[in-house]
C-alpha positions as CSV (number, residue, x, y, z in Angstrom):
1,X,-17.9,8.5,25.0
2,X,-20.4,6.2,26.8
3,X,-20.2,6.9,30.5
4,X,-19.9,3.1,31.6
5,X,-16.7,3.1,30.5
6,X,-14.7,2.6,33.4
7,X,-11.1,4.6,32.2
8,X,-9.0,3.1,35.1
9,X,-10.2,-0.4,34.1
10,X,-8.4,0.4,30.4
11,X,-5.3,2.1,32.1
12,X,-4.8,-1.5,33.8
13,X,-5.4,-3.3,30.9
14,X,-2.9,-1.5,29.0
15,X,-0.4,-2.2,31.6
16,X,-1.3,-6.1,31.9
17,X,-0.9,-5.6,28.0
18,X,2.6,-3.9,27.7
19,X,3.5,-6.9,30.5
20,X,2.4,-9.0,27.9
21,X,4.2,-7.8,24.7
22,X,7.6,-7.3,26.4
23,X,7.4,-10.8,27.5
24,X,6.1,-12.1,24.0
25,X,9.4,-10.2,22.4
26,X,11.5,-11.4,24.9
27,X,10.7,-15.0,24.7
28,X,11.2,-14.5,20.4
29,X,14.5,-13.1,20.6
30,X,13.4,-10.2,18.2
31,X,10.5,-8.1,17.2
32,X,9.8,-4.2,17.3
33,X,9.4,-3.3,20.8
34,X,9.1,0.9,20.7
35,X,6.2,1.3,18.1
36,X,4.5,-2.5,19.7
37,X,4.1,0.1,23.0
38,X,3.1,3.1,21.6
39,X,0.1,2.3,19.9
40,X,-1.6,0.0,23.0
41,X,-4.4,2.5,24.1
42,X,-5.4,2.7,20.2
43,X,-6.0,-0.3,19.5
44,X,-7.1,-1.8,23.0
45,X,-9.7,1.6,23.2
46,X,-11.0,0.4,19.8
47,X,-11.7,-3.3,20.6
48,X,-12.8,-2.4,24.1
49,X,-15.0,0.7,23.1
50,X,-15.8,1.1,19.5
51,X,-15.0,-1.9,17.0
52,X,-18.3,-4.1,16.7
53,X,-16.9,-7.3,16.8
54,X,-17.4,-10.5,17.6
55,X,-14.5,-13.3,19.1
56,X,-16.5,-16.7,18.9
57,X,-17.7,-15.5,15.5
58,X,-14.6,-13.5,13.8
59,X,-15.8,-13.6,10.2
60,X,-19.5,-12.0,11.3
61,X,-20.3,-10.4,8.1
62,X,-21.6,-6.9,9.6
63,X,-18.6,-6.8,12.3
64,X,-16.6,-3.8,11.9
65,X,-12.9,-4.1,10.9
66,X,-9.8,-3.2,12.0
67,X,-5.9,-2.9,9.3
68,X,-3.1,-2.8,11.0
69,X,-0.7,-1.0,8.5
70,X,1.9,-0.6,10.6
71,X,2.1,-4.5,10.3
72,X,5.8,-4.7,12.8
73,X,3.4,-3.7,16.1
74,X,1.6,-6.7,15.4
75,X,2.3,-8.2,19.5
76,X,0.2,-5.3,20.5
77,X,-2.8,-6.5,18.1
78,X,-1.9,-10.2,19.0
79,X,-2.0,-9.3,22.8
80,X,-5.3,-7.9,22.7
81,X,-7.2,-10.3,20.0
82,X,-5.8,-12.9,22.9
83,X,-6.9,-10.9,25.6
84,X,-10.5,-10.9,24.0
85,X,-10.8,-14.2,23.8
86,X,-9.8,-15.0,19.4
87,X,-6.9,-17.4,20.7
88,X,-5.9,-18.9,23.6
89,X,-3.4,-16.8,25.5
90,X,-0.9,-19.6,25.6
91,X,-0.4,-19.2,21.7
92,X,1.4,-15.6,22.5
93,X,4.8,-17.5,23.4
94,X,4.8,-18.8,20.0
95,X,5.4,-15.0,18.2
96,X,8.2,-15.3,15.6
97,X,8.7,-19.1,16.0
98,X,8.5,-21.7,12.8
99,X,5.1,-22.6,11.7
100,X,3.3,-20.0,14.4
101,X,0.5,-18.3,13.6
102,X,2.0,-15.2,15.5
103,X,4.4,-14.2,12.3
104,X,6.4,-10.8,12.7
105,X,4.0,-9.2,10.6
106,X,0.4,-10.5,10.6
107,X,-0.4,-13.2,8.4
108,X,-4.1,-13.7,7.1
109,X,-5.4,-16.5,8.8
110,X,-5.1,-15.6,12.4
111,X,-8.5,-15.7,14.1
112,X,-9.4,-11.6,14.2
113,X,-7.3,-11.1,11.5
114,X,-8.7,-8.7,8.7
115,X,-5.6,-8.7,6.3
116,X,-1.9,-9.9,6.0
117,X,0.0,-6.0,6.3
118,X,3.8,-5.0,7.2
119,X,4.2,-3.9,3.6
120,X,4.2,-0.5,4.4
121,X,1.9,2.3,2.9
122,X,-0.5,-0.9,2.0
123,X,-2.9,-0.6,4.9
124,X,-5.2,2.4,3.7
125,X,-5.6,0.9,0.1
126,X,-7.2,-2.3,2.0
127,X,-9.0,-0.4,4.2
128,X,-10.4,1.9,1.5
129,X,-11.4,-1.5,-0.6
130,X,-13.2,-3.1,2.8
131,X,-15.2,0.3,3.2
132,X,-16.1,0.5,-0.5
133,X,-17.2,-2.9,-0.6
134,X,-19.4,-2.3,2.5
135,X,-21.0,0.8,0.8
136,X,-21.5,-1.5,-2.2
137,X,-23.6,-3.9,-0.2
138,X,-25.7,-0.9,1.9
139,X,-23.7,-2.5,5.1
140,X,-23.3,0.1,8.1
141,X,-19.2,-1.3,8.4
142,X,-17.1,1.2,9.9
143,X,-13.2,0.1,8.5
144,X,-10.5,1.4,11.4
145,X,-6.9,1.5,9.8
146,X,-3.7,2.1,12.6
147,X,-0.6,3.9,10.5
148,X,2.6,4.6,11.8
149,X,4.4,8.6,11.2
150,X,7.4,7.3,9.7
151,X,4.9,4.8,7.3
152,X,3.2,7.8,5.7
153,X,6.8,9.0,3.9
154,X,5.4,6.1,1.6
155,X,4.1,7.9,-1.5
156,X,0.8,4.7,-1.8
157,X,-0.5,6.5,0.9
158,X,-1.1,9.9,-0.4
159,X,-2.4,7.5,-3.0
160,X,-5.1,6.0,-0.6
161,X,-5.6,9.3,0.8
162,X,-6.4,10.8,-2.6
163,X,-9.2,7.6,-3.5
164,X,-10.8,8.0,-0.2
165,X,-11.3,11.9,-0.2
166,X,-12.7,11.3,-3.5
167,X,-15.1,8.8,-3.2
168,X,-16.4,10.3,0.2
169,X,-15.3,7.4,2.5
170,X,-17.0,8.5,5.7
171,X,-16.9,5.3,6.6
172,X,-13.5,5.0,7.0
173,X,-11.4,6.0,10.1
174,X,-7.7,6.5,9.6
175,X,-5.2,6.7,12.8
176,X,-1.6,7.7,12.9
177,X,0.5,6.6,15.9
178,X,3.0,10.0,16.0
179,X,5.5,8.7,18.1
180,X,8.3,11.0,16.2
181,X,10.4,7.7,15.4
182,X,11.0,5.3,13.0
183,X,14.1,3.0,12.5
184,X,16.7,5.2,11.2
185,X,16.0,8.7,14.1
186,X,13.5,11.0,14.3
187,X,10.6,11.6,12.0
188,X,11.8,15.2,11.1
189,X,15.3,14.2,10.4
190,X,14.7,11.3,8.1
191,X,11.6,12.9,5.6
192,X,9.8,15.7,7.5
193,X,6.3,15.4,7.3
194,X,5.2,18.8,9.2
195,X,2.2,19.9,9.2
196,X,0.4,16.3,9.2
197,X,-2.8,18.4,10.2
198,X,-2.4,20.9,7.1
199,X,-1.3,17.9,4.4
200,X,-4.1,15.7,5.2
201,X,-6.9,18.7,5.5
202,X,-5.7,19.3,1.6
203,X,-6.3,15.8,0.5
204,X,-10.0,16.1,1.9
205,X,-9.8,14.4,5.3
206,X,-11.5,15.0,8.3
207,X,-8.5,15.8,10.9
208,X,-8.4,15.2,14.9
209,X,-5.5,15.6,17.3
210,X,-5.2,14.0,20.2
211,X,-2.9,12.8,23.1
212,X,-2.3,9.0,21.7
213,X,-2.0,7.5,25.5
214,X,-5.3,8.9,27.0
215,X,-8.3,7.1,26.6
216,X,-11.0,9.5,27.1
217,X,-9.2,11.4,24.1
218,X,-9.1,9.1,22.2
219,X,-12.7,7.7,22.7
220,X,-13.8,11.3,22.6
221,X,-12.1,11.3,19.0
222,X,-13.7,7.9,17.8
223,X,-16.9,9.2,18.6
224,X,-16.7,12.7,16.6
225,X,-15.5,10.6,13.7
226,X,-18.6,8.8,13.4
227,X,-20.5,12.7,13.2
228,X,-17.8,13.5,10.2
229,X,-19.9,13.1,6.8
230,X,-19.0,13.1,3.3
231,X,-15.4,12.6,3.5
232,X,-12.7,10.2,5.7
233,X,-11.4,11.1,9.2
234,X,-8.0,10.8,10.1
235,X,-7.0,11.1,14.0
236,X,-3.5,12.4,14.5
237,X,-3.1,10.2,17.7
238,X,0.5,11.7,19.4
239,X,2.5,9.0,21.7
240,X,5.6,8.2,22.9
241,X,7.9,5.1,21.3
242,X,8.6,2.5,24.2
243,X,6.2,4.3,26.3
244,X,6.1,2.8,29.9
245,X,9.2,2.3,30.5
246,X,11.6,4.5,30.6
247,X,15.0,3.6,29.1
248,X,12.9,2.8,26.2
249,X,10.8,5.7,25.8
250,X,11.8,8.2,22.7
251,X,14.6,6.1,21.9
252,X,14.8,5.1,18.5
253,X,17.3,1.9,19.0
254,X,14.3,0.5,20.4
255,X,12.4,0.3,17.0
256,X,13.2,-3.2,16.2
257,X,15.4,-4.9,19.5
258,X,13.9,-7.1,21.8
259,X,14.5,-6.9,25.8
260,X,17.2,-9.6,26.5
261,X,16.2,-11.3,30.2
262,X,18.0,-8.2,32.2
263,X,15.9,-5.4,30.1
264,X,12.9,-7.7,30.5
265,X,13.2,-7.7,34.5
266,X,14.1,-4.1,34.7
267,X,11.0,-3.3,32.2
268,X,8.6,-5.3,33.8
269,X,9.5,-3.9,37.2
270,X,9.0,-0.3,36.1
271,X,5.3,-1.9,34.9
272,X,4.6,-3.0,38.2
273,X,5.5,-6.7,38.2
């Protein structure tokens, strides 16, 4: 991890940016609030540490890329590609509304946009295409893909698993947000997936652990990935759903509700605001 990263600095951003997605989910009436907040220090570490990227020039050929699979957090990603500068910050209040760009799932043609996802399973497949194309044209691309726990019960991802193992995709750098959740309970009620770590050893993958909501893990983890050779990596990042505030948090009636006006005061106080 470079030591100029200022940790504290991140810690506020991610507040300012769970302020941000509450508010964007309010103001639509609807949206996936639990897994939105559980995956902020991911993606916000990797476009404020690690993703080479560019927001006045968002198609720069050699800029890394980043899938979001898990396609229903998408006011996380939107939050931060505004935050950085892809879109004005105004466009946020638009998510979910008629002819926005902000869609419910992402929709190709969003400035910092790498693919339309929220098809679940879909996101590694992409991700292994983008990194085998870079390989194909001798382009040092690094290809970041953001999967949710209760995503990988579909059976394509085993699939993309399989494809990238074999073809040695060591430029690829998979990332599960294990919040223990998805829609209908808990992951180990609906399809257990135990041992993550085990399973994806098997298929070939390079395998991390981490605590999901602290940065220096996490940047800690990036950077190891980078040192993994010959085959994918795959951080097992572990969070909380609705993490920050606390009526929310590990709730799984929280998957897909947005905070109506007295939630949304109640949650932004607990943030600080």
């Amino acid at each position: 991890m470079a030591k100029d990263i200022n940790i504290q600095d991140l810690e506020n951003t991610a507040k300012d940016i769970r302020k941000t997605i509450l508010k964007m989910l309010a103001c639509a009436g609807s949206g996936h609030t639990g897994g939105s907040l559980s995956c902020v220090e991911i993606i916000l570490s990797l476009y404020a540490c690690k993703l080479r990227h560019d927001p006045k020039n968002p198609k720069w050929p050699d800029r890394d890329r980043f899938v979001l699979s898990k396609g229903h957090s998408c006011p996380t990603l939107y939050a931060i590609l505004a935050h950085f500068g892809y879109f004005p910050k105004e466009l946020l209040t638009t998510l979910r509304k008629c002819g926005s760009l902000l869609q419910g799932h992402p929709q190709y043609g969003l400035p910092g946009l790498e693919a339309s996802t929220g098809s679940l399973g879909m996101g590694l497949s992409i991700a292994n295409g983008m990194a085998l194309a870079a390989r194909l044209e001798k382009k040092n691309i690094r290809v970041y893909c953001l999967m949710g726990d209760g995503e990988i019960n579909e059976g394509q991802v085993w699939e993309a698993a399989m494809t990238a193992s074999h073809y040695k995709l060591d430029n690829i750098c998979a990332i599960i947000d294990f919040n223990k959740l998805q829609i209908d309970g808990f992951i180990c009620d609906v399809k257990d997936m135990q041992s993550l770590k085990d399973k994806w050893q098997a298929f070939g993958w390079g395998v991390l652990e981490v605590d999901g909501h602290d940065f220096k893990q996490l940047l800690d983890a990036f950077d190891k990935a980078q040192t993994i050779k010959s085959r994918p990596t795959i951080i097992l990042a572990h969070t909380i759903k609705g993490k920050g505030v606390s009526f929310m948090e590990n709730k799984a009636q929280w998957h897909g509700v947005a905070p109506k006006p007295d939630e949304l005061e109640k949650a932004l106080k607990e943030l600080g605001e």
